[in-house]
C-alpha positions as CSV (number, residue, x, y, z in Angstrom):
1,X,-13.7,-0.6,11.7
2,X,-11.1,1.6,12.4
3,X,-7.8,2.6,11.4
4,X,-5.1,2.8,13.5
5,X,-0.8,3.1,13.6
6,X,0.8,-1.0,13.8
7,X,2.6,-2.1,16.4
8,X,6.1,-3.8,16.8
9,X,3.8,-7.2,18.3
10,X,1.7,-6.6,14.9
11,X,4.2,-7.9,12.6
12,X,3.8,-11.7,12.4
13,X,0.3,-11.0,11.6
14,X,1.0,-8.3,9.1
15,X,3.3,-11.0,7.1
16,X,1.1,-13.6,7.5
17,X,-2.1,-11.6,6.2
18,X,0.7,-10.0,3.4
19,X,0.9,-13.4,2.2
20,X,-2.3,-14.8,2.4
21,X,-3.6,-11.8,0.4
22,X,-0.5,-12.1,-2.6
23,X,-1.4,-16.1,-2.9
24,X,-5.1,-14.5,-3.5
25,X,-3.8,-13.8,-7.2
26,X,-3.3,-17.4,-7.7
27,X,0.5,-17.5,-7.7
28,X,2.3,-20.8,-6.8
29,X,3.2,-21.7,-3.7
30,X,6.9,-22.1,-4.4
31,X,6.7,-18.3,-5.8
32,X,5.5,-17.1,-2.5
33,X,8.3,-18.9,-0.7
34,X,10.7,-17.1,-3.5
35,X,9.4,-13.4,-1.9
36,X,8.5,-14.5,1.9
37,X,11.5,-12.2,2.6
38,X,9.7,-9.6,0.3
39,X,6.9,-10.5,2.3
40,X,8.1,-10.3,5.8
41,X,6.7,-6.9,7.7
42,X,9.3,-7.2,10.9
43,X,9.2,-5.3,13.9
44,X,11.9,-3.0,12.7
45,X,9.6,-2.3,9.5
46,X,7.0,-1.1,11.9
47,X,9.8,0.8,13.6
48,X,11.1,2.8,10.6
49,X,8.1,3.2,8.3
50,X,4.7,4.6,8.6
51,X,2.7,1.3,8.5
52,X,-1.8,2.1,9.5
53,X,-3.5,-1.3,9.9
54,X,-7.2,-1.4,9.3
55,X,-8.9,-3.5,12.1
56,X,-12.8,-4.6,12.7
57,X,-15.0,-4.5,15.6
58,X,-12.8,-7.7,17.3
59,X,-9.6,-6.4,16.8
60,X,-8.7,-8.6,14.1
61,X,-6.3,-6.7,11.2
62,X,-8.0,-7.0,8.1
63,X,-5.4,-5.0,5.9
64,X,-3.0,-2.4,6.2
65,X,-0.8,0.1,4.2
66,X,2.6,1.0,4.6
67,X,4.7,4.0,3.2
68,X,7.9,6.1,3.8
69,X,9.3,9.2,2.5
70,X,11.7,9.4,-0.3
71,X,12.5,12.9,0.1
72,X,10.6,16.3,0.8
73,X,8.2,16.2,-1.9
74,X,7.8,12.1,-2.8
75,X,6.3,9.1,-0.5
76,X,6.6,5.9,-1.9
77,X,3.7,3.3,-1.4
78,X,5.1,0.7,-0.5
79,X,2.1,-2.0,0.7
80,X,-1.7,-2.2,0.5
81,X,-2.8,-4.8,1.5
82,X,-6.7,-6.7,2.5
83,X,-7.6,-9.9,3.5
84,X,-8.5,-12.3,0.5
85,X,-11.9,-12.5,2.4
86,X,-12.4,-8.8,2.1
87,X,-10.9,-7.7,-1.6
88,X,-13.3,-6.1,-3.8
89,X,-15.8,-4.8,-0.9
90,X,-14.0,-1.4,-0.3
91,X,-12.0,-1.8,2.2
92,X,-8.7,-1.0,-0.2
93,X,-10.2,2.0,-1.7
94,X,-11.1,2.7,2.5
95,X,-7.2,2.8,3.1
96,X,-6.1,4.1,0.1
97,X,-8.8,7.3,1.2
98,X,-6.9,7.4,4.2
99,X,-3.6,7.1,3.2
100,X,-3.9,9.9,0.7
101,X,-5.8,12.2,3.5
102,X,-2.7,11.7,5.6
103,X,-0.1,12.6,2.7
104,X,-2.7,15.5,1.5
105,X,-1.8,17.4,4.9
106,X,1.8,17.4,3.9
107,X,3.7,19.0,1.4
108,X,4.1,16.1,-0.6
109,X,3.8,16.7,-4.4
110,X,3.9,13.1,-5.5
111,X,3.0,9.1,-4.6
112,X,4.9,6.4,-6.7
113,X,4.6,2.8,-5.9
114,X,5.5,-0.6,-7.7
115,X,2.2,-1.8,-7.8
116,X,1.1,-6.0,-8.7
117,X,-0.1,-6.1,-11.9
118,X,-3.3,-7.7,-10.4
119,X,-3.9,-4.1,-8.8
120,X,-2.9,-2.1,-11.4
121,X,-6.7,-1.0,-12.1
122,X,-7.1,-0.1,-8.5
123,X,-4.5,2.0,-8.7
124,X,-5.4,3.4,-12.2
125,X,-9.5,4.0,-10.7
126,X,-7.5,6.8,-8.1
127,X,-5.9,8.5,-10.2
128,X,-2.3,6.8,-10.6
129,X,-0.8,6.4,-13.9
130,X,1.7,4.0,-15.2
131,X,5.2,5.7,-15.6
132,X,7.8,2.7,-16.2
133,X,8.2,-0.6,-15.6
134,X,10.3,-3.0,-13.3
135,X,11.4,-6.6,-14.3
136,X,10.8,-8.5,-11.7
137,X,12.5,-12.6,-10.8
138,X,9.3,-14.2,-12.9
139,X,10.1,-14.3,-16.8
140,X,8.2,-12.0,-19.3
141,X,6.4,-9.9,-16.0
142,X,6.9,-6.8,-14.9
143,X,5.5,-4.7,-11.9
144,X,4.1,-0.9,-13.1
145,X,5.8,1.7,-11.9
146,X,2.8,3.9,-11.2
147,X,2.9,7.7,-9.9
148,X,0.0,10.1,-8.6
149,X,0.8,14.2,-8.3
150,X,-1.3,15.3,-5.4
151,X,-1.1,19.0,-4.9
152,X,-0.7,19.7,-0.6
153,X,-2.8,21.6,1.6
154,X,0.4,24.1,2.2
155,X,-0.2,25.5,-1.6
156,X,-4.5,25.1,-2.0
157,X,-5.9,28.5,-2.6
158,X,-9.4,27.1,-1.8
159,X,-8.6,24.1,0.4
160,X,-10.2,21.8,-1.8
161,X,-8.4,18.1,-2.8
162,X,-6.9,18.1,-6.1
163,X,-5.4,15.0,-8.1
């Protein structure tokens, strides 16, 4: 397994496994179609945001992550995503550790993504905390607006990770 930078040729395959793994939480097929352009990871995606994909020994992408700065001190997480095949055996909490290693050498101060509500409890086992909600197109649910204040490397005294 390895994790790596995507690709431009990577995004067909990104959407595709993007979808596959949202229709894991059991939502109907006409609600899929309803975000596919939520859903879409396009070449110019790639281009503009910092998108890691997590492959196995064959080169297949079994999930990725995708996040872009919002200013000098906040990136938002934007996707994390794993294969149905593979969810609960690790390998989100193995992206999330390297995501957050990658913001950590930075001076960024703070994470906030929109997270599914099916993942809220992933989120909430790292550290994140709920700090608003956003209505989304499906009546009565909302996505939790979910922060995490990492201290960077620049200001550790001891060099130690801090949440």
């Amino acid at each position: 397994m390895r994790i790596e930078k995507a690709i431009r040729t990577d995004a067909e395959d990104l959407t595709e496994l993007t979808i596959r793994s949202k229709s894991h939480w059991n939502y109907s097929r006409q609600q899929i179609e309803n975000w596919r352009n939520d859903l879409t990871i396009s070449e110019t995606y790639i281009a503009e945001k910092e998108v890691y994909k997590l492959t196995d020994n064959e080169n297949k992408i079994i999930g990725y992550y995708s996040y872009f700065k919002m200013d000098n001190l906040i990136v938002k997480l934007e996707n994390l995503f794993v294969e149905p095949e593979f969810i609960k055996r690790g390998f989100g909490k193995m992206l999330m550790t390297d995501f957050l290693q990658r913001i950590k050498k930075s001076n960024i101060e703070k994470i906030i993504l929109d997270a599914d509500p099916n993942a809220e409890k992933f989120y909430e086992q790292i550290g994140f905390k709920v700090i608003g909600k956003l209505e989304t197109s499906i009546k009565d649910r909302f996505l939790p607006i979910m922060e995490l204040k990492i201290k960077p490397v620049a200001n550790r005294v001891d060099g130690s990770a801090s949440n």
